[in-house]
N, CA, C and O atoms as a Tinker XYZ file with bonds, in Angstrom:
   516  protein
     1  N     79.411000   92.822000   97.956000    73     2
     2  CA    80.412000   92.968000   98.963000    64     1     3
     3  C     81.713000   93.515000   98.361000    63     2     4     5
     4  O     82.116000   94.630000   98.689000    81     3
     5  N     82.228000   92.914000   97.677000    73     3     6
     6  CA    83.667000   93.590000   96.659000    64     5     7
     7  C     83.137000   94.637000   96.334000    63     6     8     9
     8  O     82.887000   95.230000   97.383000    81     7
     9  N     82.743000   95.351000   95.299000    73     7    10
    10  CA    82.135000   96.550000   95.674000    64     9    11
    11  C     81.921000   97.678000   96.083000    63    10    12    13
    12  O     82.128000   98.795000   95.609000    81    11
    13  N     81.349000   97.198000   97.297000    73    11    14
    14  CA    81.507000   98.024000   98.376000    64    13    15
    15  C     82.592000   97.968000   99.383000    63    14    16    17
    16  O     82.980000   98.963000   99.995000    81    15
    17  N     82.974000   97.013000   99.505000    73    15    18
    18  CA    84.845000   96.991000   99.801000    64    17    19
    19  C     85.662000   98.324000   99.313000    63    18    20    21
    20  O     86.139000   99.183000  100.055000    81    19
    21  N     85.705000   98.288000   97.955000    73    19    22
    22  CA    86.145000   98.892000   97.058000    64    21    23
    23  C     86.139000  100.190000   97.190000    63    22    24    25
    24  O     87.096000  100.955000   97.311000    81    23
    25  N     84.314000  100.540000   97.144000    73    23    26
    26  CA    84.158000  101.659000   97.356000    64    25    27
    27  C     84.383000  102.757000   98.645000    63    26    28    29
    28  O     84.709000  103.932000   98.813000    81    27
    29  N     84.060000  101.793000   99.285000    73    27    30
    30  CA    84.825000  102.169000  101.051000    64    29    31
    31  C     85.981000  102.452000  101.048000    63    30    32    33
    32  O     86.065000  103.610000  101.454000    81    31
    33  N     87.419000  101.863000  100.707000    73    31    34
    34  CA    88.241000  101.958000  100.425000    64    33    35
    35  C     89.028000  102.938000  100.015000    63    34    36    37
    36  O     90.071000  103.250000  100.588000    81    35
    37  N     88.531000  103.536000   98.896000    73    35    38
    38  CA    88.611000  103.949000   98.050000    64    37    39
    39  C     88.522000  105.893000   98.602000    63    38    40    41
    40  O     89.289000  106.848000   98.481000    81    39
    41  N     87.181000  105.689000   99.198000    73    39    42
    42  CA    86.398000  106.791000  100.084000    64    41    43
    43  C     87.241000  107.395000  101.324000    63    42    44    45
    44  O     86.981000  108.463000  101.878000    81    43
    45  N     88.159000  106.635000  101.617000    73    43    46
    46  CA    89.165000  106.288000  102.930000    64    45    47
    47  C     87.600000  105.701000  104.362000    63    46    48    49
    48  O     87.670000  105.880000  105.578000    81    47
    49  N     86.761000  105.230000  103.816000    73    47    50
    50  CA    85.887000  104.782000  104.767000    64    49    51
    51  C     86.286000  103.178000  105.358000    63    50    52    53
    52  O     87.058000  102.468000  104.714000    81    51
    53  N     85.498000  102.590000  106.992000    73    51    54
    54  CA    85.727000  102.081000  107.040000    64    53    55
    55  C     84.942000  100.773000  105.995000    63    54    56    57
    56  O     83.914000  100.947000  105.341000    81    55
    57  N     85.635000   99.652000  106.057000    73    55    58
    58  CA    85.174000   98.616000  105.034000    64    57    59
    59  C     84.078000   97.303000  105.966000    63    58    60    61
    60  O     84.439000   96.206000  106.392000    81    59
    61  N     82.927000   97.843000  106.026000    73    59    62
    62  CA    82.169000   97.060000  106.823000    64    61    63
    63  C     81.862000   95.541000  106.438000    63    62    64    65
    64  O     81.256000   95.090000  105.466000    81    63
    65  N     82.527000   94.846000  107.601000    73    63    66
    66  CA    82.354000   93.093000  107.713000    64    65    67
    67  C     81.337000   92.911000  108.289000    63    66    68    69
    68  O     81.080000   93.341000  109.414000    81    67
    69  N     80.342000   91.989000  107.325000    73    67    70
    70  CA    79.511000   91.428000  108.750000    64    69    71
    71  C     79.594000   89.994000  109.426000    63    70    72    73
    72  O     79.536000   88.985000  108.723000    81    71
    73  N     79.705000   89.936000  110.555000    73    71    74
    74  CA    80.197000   88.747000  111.260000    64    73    75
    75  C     81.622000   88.850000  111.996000    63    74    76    77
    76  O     82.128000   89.833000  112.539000    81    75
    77  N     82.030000   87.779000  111.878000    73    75    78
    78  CA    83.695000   88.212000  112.455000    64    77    79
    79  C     85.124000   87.856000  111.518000    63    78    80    81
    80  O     86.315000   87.734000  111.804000    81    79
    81  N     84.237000   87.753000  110.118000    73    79    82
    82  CA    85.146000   88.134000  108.684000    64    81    83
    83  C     85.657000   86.600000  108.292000    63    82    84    85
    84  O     86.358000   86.493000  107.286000    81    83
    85  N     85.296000   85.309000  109.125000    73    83    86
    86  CA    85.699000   84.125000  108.735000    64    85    87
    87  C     85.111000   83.584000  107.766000    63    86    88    89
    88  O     85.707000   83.019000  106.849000    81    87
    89  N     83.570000   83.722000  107.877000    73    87    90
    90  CA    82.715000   83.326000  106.851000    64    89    91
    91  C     83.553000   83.660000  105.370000    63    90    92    93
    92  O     84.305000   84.595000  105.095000    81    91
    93  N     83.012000   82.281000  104.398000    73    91    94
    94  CA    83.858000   82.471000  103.314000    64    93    95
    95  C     83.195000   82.643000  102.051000    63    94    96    97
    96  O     82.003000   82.850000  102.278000    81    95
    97  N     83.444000   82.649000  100.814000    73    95    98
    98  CA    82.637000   83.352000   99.787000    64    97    99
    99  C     83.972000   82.666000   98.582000    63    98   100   101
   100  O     85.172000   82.432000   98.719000    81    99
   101  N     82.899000   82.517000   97.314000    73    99   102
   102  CA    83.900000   82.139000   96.345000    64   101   103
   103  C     83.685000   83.040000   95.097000    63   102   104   105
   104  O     82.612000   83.056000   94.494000    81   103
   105  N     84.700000   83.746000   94.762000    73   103   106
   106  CA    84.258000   84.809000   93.630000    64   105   107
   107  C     84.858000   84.807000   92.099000    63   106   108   109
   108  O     85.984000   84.678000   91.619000    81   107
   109  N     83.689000   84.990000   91.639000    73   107   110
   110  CA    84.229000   84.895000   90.246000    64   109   111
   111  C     84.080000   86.090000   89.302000    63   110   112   113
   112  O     82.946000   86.548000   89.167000    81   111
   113  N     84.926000   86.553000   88.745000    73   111   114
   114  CA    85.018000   87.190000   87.173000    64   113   115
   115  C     83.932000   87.751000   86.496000    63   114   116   117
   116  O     83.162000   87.018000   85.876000    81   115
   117  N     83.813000   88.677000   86.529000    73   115   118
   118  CA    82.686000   89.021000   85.303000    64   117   119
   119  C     82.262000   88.189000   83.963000    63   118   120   121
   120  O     81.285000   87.604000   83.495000    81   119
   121  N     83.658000   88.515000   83.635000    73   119   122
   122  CA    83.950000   87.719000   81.900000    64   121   123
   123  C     83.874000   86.308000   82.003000    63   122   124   125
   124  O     83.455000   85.587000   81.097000    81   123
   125  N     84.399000   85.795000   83.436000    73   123   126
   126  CA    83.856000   84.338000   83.073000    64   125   127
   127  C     82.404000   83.878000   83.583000    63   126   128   129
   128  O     81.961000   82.749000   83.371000    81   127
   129  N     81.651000   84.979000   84.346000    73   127   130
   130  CA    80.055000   84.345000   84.210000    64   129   131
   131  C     79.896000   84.440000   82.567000    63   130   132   133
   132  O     79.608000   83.521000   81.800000    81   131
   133  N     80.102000   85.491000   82.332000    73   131   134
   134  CA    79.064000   85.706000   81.119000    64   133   135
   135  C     79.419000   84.625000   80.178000    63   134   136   137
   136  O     78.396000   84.060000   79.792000    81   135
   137  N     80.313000   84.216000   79.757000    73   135   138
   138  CA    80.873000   83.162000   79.523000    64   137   139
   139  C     80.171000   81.721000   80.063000    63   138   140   141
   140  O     79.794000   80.898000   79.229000    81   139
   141  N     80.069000   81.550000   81.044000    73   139   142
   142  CA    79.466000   80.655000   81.299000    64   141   143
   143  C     78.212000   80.440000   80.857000    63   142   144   145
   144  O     77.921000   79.424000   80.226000    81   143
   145  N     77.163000   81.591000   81.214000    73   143   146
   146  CA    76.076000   81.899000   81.250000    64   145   147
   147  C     75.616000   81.665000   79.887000    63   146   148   149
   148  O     74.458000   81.291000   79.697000    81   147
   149  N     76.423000   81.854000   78.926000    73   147   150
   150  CA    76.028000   82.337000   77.298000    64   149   151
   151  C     76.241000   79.991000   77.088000    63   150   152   153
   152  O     75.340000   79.153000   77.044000    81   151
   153  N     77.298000   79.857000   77.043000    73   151   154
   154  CA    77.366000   78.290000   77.191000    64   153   155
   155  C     75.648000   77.572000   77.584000    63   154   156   157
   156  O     74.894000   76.934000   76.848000    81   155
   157  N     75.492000   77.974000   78.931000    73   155   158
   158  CA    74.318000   77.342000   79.274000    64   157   159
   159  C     73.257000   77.660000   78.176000    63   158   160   161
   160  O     72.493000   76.761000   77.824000    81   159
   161  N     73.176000   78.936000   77.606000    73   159   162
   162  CA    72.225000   79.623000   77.228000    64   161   163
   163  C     72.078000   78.453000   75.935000    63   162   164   165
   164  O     71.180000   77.612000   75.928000    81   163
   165  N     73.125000   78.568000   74.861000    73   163   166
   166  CA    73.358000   78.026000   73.830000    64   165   167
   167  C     73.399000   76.746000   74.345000    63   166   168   169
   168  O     72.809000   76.191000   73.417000    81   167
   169  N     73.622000   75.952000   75.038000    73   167   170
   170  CA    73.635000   74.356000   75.144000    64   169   171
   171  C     71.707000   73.766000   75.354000    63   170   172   173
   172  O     70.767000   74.554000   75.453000    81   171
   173  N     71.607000   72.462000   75.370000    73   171   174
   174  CA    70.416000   71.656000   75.408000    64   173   175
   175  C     70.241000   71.259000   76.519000    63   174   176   177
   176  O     69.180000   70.654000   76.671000    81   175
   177  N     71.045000   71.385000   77.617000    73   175   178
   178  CA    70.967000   70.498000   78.992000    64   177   179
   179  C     69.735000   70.771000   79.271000    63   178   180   181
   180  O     69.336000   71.829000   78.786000    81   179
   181  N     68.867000   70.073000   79.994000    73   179   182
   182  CA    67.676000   70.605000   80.984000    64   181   183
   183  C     68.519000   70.301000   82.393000    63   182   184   185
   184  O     67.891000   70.705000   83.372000    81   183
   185  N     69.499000   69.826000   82.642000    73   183   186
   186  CA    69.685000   70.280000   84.131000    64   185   187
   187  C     70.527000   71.050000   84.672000    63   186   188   189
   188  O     71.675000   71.186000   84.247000    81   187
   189  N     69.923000   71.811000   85.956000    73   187   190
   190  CA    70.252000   72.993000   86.114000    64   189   191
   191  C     72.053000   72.626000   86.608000    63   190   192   193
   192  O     72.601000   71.635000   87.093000    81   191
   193  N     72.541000   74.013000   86.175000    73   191   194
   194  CA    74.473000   73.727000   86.722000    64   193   195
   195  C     74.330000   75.458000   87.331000    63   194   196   197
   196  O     73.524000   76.361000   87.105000    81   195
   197  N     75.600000   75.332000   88.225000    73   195   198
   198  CA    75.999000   76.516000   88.379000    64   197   199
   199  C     77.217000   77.511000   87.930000    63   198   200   201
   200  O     78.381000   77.111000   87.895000    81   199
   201  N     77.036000   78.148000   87.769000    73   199   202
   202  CA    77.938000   78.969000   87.255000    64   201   203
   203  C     78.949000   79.889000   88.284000    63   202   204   205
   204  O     78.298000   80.873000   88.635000    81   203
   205  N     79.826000   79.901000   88.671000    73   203   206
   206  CA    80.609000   80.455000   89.750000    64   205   207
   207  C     82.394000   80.113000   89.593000    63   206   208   209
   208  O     82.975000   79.580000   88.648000    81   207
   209  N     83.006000   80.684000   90.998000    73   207   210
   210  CA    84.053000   80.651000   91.307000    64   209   211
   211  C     84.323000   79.162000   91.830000    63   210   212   213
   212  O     83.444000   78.304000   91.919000    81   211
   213  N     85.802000   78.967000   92.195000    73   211   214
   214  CA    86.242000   77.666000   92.839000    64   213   215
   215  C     86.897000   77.992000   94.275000    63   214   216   217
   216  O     86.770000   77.377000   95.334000    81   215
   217  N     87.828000   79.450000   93.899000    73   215   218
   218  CA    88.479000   79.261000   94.690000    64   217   219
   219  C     87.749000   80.080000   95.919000    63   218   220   221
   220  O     87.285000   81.148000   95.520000    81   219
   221  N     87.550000   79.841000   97.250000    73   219   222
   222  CA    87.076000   80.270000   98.271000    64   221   223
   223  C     88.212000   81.204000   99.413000    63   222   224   225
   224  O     89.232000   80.687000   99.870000    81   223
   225  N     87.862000   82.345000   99.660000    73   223   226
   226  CA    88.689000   83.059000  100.756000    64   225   227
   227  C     87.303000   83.714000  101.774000    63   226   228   229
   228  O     86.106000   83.922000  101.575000    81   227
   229  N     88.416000   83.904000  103.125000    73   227   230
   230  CA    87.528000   84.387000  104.120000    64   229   231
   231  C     87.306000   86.421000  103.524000    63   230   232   233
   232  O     87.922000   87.322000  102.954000    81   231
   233  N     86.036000   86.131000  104.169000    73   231   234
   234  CA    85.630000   87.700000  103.839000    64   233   235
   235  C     86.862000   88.627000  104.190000    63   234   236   237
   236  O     87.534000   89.376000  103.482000    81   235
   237  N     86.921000   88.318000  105.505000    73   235   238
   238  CA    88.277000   89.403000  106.390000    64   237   239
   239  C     89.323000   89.120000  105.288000    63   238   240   241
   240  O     89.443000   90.176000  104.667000    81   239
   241  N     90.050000   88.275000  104.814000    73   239   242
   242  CA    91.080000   88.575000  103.468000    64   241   243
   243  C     90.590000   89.075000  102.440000    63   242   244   245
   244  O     91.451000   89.661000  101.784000    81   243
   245  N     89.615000   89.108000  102.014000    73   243   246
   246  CA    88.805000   89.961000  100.743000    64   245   247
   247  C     89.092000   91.568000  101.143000    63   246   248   249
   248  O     89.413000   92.511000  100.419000    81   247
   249  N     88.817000   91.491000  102.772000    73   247   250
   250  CA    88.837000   92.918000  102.608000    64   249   251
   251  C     90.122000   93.422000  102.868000    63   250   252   253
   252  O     90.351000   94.610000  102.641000    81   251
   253  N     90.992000   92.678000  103.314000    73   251   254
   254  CA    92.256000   93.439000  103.556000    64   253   255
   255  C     92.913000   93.505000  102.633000    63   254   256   257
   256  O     93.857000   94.266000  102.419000    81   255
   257  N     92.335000   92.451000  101.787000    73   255   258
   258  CA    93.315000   92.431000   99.824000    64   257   259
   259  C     92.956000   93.632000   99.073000    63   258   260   261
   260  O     93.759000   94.226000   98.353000    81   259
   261  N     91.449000   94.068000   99.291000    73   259   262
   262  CA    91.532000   95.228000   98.870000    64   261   263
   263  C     91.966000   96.405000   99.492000    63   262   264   265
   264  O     92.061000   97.495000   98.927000    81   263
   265  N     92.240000   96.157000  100.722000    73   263   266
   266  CA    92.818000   97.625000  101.298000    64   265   267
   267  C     94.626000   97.359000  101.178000    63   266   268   269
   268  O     95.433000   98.160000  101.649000    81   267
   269  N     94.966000   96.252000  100.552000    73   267   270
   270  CA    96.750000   96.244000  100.315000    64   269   271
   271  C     96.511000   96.959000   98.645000    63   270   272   273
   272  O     97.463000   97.642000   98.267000    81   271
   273  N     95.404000   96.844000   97.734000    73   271   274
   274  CA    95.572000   96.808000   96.451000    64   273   275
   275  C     95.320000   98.321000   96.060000    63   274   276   277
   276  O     95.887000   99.006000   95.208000    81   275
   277  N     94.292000   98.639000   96.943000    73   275   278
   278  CA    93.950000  100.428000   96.573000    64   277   279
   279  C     95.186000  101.138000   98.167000    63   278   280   281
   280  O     95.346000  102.342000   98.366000    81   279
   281  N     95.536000  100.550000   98.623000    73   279   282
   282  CA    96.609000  101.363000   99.712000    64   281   283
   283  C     95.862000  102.005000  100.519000    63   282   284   285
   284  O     96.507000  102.824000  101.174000    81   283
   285  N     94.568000  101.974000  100.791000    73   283   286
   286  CA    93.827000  102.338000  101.571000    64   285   287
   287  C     94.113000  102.050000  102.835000    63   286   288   289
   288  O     94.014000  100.852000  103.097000    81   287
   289  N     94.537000  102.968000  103.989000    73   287   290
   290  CA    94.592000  102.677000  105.580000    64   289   291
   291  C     93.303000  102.395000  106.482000    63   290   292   293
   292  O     93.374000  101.946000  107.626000    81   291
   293  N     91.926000  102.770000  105.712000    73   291   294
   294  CA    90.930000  102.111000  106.060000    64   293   295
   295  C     91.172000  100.942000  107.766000    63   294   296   297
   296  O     92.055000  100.217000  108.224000    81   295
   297  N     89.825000  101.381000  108.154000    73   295   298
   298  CA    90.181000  100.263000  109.097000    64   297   299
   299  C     89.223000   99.253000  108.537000    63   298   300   301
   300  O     88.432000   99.463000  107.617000    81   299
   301  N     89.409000   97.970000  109.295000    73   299   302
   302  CA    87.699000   96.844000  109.194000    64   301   303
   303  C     86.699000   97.215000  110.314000    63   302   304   305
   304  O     87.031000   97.300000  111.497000    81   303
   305  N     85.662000   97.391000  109.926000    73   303   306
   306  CA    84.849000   97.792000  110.918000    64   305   307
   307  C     83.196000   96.137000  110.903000    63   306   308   309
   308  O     82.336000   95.823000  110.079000    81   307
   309  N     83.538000   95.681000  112.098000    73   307   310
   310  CA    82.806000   94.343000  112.162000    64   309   311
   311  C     81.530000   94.311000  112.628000    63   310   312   313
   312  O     81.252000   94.489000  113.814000    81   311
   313  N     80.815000   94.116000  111.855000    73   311   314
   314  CA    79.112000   94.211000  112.568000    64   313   315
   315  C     78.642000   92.848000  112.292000    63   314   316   317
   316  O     79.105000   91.883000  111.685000    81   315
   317  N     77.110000   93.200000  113.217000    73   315   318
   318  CA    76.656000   92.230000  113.543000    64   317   319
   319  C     76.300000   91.344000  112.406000    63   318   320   321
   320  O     75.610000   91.894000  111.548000    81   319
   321  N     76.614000   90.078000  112.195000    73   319   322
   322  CA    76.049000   89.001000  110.928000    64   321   323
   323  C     74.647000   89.354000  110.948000    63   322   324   325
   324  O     74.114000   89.636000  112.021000    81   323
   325  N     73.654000   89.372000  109.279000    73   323   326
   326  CA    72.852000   89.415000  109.624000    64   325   327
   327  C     71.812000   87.750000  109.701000    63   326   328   329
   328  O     72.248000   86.970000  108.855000    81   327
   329  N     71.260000   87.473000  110.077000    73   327   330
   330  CA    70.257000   86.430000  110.324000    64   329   331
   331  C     70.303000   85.852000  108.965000    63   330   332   333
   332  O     69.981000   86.439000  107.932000    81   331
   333  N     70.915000   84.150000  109.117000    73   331   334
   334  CA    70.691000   83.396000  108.056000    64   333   335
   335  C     71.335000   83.823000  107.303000    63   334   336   337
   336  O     70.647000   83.852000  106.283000    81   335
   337  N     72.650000   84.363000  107.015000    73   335   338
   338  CA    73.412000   84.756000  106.050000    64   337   339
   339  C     74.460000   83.484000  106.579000    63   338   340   341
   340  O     74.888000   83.132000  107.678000    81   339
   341  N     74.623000   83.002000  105.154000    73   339   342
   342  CA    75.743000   81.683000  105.152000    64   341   343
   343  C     76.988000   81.829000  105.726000    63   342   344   345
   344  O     77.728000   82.808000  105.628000    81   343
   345  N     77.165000   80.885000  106.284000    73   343   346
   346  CA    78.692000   80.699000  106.491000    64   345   347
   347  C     79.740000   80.456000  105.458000    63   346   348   349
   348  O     80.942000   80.705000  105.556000    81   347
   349  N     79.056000   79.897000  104.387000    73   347   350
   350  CA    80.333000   79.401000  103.401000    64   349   351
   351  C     79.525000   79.663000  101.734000    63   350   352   353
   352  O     78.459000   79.154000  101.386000    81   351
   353  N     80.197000   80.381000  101.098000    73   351   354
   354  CA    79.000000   80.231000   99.588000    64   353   355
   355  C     80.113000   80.001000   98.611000    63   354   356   357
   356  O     80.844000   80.813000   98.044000    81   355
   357  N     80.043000   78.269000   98.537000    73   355   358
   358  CA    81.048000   77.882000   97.138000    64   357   359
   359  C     79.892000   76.964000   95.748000    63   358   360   361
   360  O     79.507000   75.807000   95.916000    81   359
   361  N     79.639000   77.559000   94.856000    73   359   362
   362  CA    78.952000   76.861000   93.999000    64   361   363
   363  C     79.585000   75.667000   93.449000    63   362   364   365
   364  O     80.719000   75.695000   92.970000    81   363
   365  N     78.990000   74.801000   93.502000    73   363   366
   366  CA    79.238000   73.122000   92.911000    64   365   367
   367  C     79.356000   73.149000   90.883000    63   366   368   369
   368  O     78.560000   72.777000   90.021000    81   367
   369  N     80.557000   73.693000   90.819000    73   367   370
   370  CA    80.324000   73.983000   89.380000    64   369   371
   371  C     80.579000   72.214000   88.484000    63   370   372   373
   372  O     80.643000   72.006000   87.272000    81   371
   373  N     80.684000   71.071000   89.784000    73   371   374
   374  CA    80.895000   70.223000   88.599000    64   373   375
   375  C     80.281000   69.741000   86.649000    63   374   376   377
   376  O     80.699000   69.234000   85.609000    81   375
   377  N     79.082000   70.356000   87.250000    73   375   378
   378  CA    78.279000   69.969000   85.725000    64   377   379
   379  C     78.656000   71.070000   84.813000    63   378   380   381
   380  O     78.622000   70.848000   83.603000    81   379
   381  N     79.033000   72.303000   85.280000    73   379   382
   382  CA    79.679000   73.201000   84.427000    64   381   383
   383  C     80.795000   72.592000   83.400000    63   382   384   385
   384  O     80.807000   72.560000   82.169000    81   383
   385  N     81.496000   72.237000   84.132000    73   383   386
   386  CA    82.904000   71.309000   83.700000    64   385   387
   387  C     82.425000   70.165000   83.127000    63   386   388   389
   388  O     82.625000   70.063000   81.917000    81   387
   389  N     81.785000   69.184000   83.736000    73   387   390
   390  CA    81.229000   67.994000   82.604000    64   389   391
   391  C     80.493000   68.172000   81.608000    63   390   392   393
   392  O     80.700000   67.606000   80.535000    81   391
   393  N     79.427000   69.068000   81.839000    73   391   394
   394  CA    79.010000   69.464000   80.446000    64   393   395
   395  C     79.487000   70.544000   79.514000    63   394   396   397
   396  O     79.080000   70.399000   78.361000    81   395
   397  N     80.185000   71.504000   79.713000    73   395   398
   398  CA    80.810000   72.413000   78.616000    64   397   399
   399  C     81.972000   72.854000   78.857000    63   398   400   401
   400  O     82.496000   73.908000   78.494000    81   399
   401  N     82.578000   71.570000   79.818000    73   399   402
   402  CA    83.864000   71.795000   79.886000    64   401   403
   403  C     84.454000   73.448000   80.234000    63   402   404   405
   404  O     85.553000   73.727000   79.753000    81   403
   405  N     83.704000   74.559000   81.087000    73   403   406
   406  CA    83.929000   75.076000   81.847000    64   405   407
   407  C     84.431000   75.501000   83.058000    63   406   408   409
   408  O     84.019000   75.040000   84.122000    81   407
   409  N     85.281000   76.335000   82.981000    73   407   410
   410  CA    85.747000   77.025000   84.111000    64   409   411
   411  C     86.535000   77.899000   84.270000    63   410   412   413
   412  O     87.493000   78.032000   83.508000    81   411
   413  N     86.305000   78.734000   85.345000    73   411   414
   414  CA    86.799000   80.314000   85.354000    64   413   415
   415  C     88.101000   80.627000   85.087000    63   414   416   417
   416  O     88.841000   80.165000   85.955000    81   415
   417  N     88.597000   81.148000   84.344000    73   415   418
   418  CA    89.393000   81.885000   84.135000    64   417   419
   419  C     90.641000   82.439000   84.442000    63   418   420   421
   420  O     91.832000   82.143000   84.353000    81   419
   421  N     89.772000   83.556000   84.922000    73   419   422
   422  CA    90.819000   84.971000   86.049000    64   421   423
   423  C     90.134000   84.111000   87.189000    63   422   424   425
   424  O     89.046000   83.618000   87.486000    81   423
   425  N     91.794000   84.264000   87.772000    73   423   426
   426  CA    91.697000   84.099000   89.321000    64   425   427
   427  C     91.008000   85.313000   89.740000    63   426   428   429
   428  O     90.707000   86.189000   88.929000    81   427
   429  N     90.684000   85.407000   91.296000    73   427   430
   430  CA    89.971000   85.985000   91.914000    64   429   431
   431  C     90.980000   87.265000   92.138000    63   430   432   433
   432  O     90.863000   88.340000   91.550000    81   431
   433  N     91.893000   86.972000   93.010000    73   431   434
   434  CA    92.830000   88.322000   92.539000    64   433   435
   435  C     93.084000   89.306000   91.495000    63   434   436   437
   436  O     93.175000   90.527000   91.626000    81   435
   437  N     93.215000   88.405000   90.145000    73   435   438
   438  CA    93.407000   89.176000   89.016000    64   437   439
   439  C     92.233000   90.253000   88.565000    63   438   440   441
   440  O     92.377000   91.397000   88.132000    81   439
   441  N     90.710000   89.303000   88.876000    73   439   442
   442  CA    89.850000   90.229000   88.850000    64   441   443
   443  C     89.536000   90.937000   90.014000    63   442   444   445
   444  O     89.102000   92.054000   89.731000    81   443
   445  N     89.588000   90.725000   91.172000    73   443   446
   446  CA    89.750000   92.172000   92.100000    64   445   447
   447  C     91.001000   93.573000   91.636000    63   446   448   449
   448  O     90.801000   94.786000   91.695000    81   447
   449  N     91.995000   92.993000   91.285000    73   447   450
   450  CA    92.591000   94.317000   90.872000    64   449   451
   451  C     92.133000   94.956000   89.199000    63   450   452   453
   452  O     92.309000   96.096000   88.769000    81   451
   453  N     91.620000   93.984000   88.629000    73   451   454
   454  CA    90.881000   94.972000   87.324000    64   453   455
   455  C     89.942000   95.564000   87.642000    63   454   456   457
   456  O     89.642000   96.584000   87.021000    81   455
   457  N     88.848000   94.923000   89.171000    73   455   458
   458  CA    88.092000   95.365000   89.239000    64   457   459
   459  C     88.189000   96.959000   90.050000    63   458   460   461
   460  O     87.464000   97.941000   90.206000    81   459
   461  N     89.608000   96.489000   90.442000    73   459   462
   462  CA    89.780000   98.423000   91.306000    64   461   463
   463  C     90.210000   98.797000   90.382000    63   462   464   465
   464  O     90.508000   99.851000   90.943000    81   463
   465  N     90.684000   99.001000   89.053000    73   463   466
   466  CA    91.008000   99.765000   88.095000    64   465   467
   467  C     90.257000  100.199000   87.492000    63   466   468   469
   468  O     90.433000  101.339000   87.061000    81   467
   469  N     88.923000   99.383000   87.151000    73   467   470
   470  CA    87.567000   99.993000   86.940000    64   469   471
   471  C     86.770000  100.887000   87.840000    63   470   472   473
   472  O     85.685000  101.397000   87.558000    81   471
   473  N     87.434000  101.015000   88.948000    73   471   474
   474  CA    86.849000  101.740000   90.222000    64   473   475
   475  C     87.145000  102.924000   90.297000    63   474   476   477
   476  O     86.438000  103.880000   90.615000    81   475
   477  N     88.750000  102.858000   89.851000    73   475   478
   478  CA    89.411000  104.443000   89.794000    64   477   479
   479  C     88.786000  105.182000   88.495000    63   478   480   481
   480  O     88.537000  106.385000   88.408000    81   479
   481  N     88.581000  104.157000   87.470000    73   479   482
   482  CA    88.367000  105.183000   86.229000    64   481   483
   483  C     86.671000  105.574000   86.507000    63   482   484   485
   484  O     86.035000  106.157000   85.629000    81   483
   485  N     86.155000  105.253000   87.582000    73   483   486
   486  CA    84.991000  105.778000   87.165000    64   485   487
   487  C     84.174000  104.889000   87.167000    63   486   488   489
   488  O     82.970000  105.142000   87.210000    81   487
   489  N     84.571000  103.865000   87.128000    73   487   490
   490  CA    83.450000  102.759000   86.648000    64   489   491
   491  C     82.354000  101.719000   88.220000    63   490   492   493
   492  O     82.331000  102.032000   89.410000    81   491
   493  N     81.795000  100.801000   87.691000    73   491   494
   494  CA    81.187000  100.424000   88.547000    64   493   495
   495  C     81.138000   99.240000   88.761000    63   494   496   497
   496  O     81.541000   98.845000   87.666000    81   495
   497  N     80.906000   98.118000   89.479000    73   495   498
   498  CA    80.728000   96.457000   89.806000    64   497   499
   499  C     81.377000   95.358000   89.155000    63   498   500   501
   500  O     80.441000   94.856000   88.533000    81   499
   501  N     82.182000   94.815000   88.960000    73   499   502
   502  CA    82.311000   93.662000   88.415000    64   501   503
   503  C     81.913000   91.987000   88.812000    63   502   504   505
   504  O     82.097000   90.927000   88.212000    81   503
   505  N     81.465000   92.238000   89.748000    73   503   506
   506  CA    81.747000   90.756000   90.600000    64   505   507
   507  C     80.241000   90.136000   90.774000    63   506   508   509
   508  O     79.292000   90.919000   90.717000    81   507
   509  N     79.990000   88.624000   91.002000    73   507   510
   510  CA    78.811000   88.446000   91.400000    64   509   511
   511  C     79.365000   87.184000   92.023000    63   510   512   513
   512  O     80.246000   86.522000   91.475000    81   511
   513  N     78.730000   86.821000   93.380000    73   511   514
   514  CA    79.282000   85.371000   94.645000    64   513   515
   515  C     78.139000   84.901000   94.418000    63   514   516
   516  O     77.781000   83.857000   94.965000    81   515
């Protein structure tokens, strides 16, 4: 979804929502999955943790943050939700934090605007919800 936000944006296209942009999403950092990910990798736990963001925003502010950050006049263009797509996706990172004393980083902002700076130069994806 960031992404393609981005790339829409960017395109002067519109930035397609699906639903009516309330549904919420929690996003995290590149650098701090991998980070995370490498922790789990190297640790002994057998039980499973998740690796993610904390802080949660509605889609419709995701996308208008990126159309204040690239200056894009873009409109939002709202389609239909598709079937069984969540209302809310925040991962339960407590065992992250109790066991390796983890947690993200870059705020979500900070990495949406590195991630449009990687957008202009050429580059591609940073994000995973």
């Amino acid at each position: 979804m960031v992404s393609t936000f981005i790339r829409q944006a960017l395109a002067g296209e519109p930035l397609t929502v699906a639903g009516d942009g309330r549904q919420t999403r929690s996003l995290c950092f590149v650098d701090d999955i991998v980070e995370g990910v490498l922790l789990v990798a190297a640790g002994r736990s057998v039980r499973p943790v998740n690796v993610g963001g904390g802080e949660e925003t509605s889609v419709a502010a995701l996308a208008r943050r990126v159309l204040a950050l690239t200056g894009s006049d873009s409109p939002l263009r709202f389609v239909d939700r598709p079937a069984g797509e969540a209302e809310r996706r925040v991962p339960d990172t407590t065992w992250m934090r109790e066991l390796f004393g983890w947690n993200p980083r870059v705020p979500w902002q900070e990495g949406l605007e590195r991630t449009i700076a990687h957008f202009t130069r050429g580059g591609g994806a940073f994000w995973r919800m």
